[in-house]
MARLO-768170 format. One record per residue (C-alpha): residue number from 1; x, y, z. Coordinates in steps of 0.1 Angstrom, whole numbers, padded with zeros to 4 digits. Last residue first. Layout:
<nodes>
<node NUM, <X, Y, Z>>
...
</nodes>
This chain:
<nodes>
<node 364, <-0310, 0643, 0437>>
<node 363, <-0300, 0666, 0410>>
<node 362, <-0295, 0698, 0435>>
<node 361, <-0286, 0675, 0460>>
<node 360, <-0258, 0658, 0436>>
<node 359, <-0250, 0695, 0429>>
<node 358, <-0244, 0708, 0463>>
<node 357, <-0226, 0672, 0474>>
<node 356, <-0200, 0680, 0442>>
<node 355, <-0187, 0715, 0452>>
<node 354, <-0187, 0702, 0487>>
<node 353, <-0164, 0669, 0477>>
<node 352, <-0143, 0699, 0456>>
<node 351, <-0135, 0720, 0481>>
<node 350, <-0124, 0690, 0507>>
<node 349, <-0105, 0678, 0480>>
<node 348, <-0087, 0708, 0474>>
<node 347, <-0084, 0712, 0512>>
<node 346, <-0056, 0687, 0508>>
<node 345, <-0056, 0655, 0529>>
<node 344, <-0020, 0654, 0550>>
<node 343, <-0034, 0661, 0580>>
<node 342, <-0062, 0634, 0584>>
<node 341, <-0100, 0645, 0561>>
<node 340, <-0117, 0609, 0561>>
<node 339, <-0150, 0614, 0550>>
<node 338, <-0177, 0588, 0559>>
<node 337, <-0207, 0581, 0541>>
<node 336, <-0236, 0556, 0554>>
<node 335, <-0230, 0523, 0570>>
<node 334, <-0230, 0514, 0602>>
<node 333, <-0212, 0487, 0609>>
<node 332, <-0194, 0484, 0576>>
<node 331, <-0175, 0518, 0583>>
<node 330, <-0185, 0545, 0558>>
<node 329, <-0181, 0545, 0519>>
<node 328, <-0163, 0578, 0508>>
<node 327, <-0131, 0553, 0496>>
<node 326, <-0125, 0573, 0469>>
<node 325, <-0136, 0608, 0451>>
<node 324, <-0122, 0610, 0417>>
<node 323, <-0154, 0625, 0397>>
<node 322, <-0164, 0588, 0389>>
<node 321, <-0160, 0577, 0429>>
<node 320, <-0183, 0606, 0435>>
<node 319, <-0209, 0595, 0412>>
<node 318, <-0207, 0557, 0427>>
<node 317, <-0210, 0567, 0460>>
<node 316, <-0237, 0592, 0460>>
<node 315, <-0258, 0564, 0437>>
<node 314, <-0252, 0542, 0470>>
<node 313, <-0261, 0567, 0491>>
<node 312, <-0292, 0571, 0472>>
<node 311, <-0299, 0530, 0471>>
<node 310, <-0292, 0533, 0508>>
<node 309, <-0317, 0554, 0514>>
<node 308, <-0323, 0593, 0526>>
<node 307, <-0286, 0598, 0529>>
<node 306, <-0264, 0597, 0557>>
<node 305, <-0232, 0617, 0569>>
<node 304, <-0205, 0613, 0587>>
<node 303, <-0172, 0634, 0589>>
<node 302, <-0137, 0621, 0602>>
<node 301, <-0111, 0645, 0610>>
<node 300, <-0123, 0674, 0623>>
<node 299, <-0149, 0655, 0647>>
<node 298, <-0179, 0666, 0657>>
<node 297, <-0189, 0669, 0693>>
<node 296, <-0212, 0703, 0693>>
<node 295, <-0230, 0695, 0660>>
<node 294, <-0240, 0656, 0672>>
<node 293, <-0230, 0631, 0649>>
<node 292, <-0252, 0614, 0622>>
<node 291, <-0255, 0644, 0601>>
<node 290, <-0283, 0637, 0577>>
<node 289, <-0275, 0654, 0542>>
<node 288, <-0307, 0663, 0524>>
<node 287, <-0319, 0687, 0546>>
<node 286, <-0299, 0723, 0534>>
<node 285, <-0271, 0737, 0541>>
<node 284, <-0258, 0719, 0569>>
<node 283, <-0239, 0693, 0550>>
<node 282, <-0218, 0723, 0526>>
<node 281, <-0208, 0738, 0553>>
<node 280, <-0193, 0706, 0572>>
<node 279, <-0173, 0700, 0543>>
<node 278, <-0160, 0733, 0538>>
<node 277, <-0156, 0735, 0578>>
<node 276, <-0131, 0704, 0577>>
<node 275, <-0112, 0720, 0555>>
<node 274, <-0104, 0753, 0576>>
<node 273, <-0102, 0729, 0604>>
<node 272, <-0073, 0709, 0598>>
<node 271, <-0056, 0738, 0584>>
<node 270, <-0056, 0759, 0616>>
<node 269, <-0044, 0724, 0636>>
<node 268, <-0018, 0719, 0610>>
<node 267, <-0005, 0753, 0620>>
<node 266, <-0004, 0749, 0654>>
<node 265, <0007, 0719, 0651>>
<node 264, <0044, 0725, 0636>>
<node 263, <0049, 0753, 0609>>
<node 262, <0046, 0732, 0579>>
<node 261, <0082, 0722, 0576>>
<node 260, <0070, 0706, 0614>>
<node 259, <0050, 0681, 0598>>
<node 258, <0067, 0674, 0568>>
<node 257, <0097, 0663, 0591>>
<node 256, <0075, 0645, 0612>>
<node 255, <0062, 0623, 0578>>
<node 254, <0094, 0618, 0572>>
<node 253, <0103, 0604, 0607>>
<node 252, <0074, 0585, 0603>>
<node 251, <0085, 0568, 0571>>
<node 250, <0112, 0558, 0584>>
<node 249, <0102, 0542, 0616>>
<node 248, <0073, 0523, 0590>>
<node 247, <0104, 0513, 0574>>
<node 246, <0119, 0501, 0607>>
<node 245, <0098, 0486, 0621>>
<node 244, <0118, 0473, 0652>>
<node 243, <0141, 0450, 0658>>
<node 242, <0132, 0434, 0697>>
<node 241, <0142, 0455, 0730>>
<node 240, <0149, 0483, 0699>>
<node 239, <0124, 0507, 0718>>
<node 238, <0155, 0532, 0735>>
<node 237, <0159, 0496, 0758>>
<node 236, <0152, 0506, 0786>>
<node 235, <0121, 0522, 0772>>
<node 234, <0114, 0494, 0756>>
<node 233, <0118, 0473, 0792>>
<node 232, <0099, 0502, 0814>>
<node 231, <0069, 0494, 0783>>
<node 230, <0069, 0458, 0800>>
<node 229, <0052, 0431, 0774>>
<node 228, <0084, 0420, 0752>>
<node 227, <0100, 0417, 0786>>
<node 226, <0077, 0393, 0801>>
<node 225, <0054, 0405, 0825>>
<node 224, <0063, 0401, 0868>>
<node 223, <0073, 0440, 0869>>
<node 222, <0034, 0453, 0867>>
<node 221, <0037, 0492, 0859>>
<node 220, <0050, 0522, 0887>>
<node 219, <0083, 0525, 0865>>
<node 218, <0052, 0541, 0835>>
<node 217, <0035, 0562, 0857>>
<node 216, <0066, 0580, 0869>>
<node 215, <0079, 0579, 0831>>
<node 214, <0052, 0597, 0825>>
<node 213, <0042, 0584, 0787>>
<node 212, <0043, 0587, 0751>>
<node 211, <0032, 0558, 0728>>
<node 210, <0039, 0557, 0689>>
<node 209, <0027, 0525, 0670>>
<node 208, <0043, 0514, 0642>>
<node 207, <0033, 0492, 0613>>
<node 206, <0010, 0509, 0594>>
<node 205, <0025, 0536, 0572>>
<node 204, <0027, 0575, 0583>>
<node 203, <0019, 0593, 0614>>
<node 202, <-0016, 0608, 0604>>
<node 201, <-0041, 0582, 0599>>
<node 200, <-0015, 0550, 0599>>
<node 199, <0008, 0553, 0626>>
<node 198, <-0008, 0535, 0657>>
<node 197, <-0015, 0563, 0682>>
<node 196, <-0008, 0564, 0721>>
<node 195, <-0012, 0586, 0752>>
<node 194, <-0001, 0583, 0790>>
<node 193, <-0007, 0597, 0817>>
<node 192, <-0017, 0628, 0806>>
<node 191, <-0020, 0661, 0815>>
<node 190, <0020, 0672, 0810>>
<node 189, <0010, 0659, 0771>>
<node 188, <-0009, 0693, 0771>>
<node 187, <-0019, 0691, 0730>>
<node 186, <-0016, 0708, 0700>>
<node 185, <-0038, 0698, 0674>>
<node 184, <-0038, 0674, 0642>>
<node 183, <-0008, 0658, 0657>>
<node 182, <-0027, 0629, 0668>>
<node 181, <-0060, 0624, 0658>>
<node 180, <-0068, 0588, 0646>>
<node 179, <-0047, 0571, 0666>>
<node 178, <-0053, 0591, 0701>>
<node 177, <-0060, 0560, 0725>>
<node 176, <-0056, 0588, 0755>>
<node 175, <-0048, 0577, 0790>>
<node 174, <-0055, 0599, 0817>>
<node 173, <-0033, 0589, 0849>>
<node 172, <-0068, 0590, 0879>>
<node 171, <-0074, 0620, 0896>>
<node 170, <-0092, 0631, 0862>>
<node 169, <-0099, 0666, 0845>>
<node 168, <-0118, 0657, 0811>>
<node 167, <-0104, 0662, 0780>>
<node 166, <-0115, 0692, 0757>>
<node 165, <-0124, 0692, 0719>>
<node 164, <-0129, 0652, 0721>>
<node 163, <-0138, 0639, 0691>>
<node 162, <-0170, 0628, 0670>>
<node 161, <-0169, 0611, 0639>>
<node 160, <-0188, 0577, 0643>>
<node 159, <-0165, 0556, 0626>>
<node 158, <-0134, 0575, 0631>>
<node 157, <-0139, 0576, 0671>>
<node 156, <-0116, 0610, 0681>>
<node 155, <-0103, 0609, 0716>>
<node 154, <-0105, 0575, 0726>>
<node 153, <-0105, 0574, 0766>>
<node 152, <-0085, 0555, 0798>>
<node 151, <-0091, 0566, 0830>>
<node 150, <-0064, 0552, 0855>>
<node 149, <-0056, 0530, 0883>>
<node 148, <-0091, 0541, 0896>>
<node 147, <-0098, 0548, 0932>>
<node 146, <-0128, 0562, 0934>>
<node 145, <-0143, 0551, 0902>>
<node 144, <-0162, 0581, 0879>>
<node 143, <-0189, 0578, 0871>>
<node 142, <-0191, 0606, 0839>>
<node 141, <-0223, 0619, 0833>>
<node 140, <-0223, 0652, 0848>>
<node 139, <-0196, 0660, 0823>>
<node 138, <-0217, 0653, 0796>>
<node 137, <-0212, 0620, 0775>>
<node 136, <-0200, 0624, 0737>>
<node 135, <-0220, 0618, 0711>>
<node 134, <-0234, 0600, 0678>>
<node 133, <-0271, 0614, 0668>>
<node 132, <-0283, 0590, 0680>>
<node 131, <-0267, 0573, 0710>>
<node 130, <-0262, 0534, 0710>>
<node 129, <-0222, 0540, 0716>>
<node 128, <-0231, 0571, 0742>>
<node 127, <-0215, 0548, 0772>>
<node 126, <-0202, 0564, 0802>>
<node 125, <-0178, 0553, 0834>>
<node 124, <-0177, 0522, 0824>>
<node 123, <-0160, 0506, 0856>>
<node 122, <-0135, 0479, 0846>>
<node 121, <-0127, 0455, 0867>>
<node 120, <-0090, 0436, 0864>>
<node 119, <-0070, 0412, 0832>>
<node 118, <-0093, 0398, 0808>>
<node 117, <-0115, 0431, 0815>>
<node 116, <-0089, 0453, 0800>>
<node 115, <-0093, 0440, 0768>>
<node 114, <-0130, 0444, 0767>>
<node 113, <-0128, 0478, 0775>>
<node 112, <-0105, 0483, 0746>>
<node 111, <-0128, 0471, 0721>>
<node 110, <-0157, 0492, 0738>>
<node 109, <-0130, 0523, 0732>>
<node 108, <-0128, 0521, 0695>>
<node 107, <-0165, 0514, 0686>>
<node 106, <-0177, 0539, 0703>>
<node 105, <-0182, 0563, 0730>>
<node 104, <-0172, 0546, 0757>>
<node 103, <-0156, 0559, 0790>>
<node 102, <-0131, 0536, 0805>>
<node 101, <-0125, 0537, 0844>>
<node 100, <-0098, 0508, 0857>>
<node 99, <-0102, 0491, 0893>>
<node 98, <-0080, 0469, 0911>>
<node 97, <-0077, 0439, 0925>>
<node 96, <-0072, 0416, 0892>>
<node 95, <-0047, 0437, 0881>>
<node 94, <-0040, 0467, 0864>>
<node 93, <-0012, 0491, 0855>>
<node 92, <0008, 0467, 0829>>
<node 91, <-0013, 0443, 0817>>
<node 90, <-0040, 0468, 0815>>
<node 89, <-0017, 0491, 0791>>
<node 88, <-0002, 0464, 0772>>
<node 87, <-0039, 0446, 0761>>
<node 86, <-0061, 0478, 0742>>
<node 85, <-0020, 0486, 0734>>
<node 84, <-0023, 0460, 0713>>
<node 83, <-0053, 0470, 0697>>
<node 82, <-0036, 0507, 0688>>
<node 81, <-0012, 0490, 0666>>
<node 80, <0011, 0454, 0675>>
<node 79, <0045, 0475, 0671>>
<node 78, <0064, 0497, 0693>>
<node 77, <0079, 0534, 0691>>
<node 76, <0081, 0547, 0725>>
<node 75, <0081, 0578, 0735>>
<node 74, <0095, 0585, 0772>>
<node 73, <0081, 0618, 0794>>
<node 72, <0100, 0634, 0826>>
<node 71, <0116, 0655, 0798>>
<node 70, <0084, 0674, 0788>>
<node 69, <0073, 0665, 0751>>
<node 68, <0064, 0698, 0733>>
<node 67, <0040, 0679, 0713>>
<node 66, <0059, 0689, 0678>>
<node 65, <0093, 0690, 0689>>
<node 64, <0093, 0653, 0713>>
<node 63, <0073, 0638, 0681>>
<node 62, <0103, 0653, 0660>>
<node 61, <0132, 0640, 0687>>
<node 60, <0114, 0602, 0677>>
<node 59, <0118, 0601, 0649>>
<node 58, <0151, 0617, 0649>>
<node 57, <0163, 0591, 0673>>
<node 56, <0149, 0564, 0648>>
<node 55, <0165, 0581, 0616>>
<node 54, <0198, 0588, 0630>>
<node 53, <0194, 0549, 0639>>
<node 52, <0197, 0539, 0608>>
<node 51, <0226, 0555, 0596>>
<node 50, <0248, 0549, 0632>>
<node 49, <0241, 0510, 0630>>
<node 48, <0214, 0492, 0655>>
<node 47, <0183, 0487, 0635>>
<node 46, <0209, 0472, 0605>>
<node 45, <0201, 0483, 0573>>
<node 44, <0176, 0460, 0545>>
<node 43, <0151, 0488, 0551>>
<node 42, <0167, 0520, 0547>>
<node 41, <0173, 0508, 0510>>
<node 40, <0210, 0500, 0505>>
<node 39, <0237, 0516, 0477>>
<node 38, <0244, 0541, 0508>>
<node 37, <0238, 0575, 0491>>
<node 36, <0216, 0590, 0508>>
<node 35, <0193, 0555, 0510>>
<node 34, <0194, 0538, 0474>>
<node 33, <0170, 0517, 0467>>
<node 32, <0136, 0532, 0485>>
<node 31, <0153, 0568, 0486>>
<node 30, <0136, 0583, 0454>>
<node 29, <0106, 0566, 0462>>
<node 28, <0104, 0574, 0502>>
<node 27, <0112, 0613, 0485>>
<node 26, <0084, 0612, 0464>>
<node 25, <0060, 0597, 0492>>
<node 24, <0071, 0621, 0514>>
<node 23, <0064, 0651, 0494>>
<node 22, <0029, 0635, 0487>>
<node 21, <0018, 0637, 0522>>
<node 20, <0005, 0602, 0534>>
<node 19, <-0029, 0591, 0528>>
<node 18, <-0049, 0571, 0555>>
<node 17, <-0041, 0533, 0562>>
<node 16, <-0075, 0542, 0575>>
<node 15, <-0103, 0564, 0568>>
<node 14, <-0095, 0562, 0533>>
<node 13, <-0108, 0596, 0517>>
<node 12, <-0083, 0599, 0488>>
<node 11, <-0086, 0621, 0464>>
<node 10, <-0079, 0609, 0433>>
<node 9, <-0056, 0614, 0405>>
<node 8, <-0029, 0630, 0431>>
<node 7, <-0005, 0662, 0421>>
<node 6, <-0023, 0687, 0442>>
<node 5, <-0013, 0662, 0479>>
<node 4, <-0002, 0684, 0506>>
<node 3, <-0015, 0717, 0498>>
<node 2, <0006, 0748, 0515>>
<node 1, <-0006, 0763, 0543>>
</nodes>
């Protein structure tokens, strides 16, 4: 697969806004003034005229391509990030009656159990956040509610780096908060409820959220909201109920292109962990590194590590920062070092952050 990114000064490791393929970034620069020949940037068009709106359909019709989208599904492209949808998905399928199972495994999913509290009950079906090394619960461990209005889940937690490698089998819809991992694999949408990203790890720029769901789940959601709050009403509405992002639309529908000029999913998905491995490698081959998530749950996108100090991570930090490494640092809650590898990082950089943790041990 060909690199993404060999013409960048750095490479970047933000865990999120996450790097965007370089092709797109070239062509969003050549096209920024002067859209195909328009004399207007995409941005200053009309979210309703024919030029635009080739863009959002197509947008969307790539998402439907690389997920192999069944027809009984809609996707939606909304705003208000993966944290709105913490609030839009209880507002819509729960109520103060009612029941909702959320499993926690970090960070990410807590927030949206508390969301979902303002509105119904929430059974916690499992919580691993405290757990050390960081992991997943066991299937024997899952509680589940007998009559749940649906499971909801975070498939990959970026600041502990572990991820889902199989979902689990619910009676309830299965929703998926899958920000930080969609399109990195293929997927059985037909299996879910409902599942959502916000754009910025591996869909493009911040600012738009992509959410796919049943339709049949979706007509059975709370009628009494307010339109701007009823996904029935965006899908209604082919999600222009309200003008949408429409750069961040743009740049998603590059970023789809790129996706699918790389031989869809499946492809990504072979990439994806190809890197990944030269990272993981190079931190089991010897003590120095201290995984901090459990080897059977570890995530291909984000990778944690610790040192044996701060003032050595630190050092790690600063060296690898000087060699063109960025953003390495992990999340402020916990600390430590945290490699962000999303679909458009090149294994270059994963090559050369392995090349440079053997010789910081070696030195260190």
């Amino acid at each position: 697969m060909a690199s993404a990114a060999t013409t960048k000064n750095v490479y970047n490791f933000n865990a999120g806004p996450g790097m965007l393929p370089q092709p797109v970034m070239k062509q969003a620069q050549e096209e920024f003034c002067n859209y195909q020949g328009t004399g207007m940037s995409i941005m200053e068009m009309s979210h309703r005229g024919p030029i635009y709106s080739e863009v959002h359909n197509g947008a969307i019709e790539n998402i439907k391509k690389l997920l192999a989208v069944p027809d009984n599904y809609e996707v939606l492209l909304l705003q208000g990030g993966a944290q709105g949808q913490f609030a839009m998905i209880p507002m819509n399928f729960l109520t103060p009656e009612t029941t909702a199972d959320y499993i926690q495994t970090g960070t990410w999913g807590k927030k949206a159990a508390n969301e979902a509290q303002v509105v119904g009950n929430v059974n916690i079906v499992a919580d691993t956040i405290k757990d050390r090394p960081a992991r997943l619960p066991n299937a024997d461990e899952l509680n589940w509610s007998k009559d749940a209005a649906y499971v909801h889940m975070t498939s990959n937690e970026t600041i502990s780096g572990i991820q889902w490698h199989t979902f689990p089998k619910t009676q309830a819809p299965l929703i998926a908060d899958m920000t930080s991992d969609i399109l990195s694999r293929p997927i059985a949408i037909d299996t879910f409820g409902a599942v959502y990203a916000s754009a910025q790890k591996n869909l493009g720029a911040a600012g738009v959220t992509v959410v796919i769901m049943n339709k049949d789940f979706m007509a059975s959601g709370n009628k009494n909201l307010p339109a701007m709050f009823r996904y029935s009403e965006h899908a209604e509405q082919g999600s222009r109920y309200n003008t949408p992002p429409t750069y961040p639309i743009y740049l998603l529908y590059l970023v789809t292109q790129w996706a699918l000029e790389q031989g869809g999913v499946a492809a990504i998905e072979k990439h994806n962990h190809t890197k990944a491995q030269v990272i993981y490698d190079a931190l089991d081959a010897s003590d120095f590194y201290k995984p901090t998530a459990a080897k059977k749950d570890r995530s291909w996108m984000n990778v944690t590590f610790r040192l044996e100090s701060e003032e050595l991570e630190n050092q790690f930090l600063k060296e690898a920062e000087n060699q063109g490494m960025v953003a390495l640092k992990g999340h402020r809650s916990v600390g430590g070092i945290r490699a962000s590898i999303y679909n458009a990082f090149p294994i270059e950089g994963a090559q050369a952050l392995a090349a440079f943790m053997k010789d910081f041990a070696a030195k260190h």
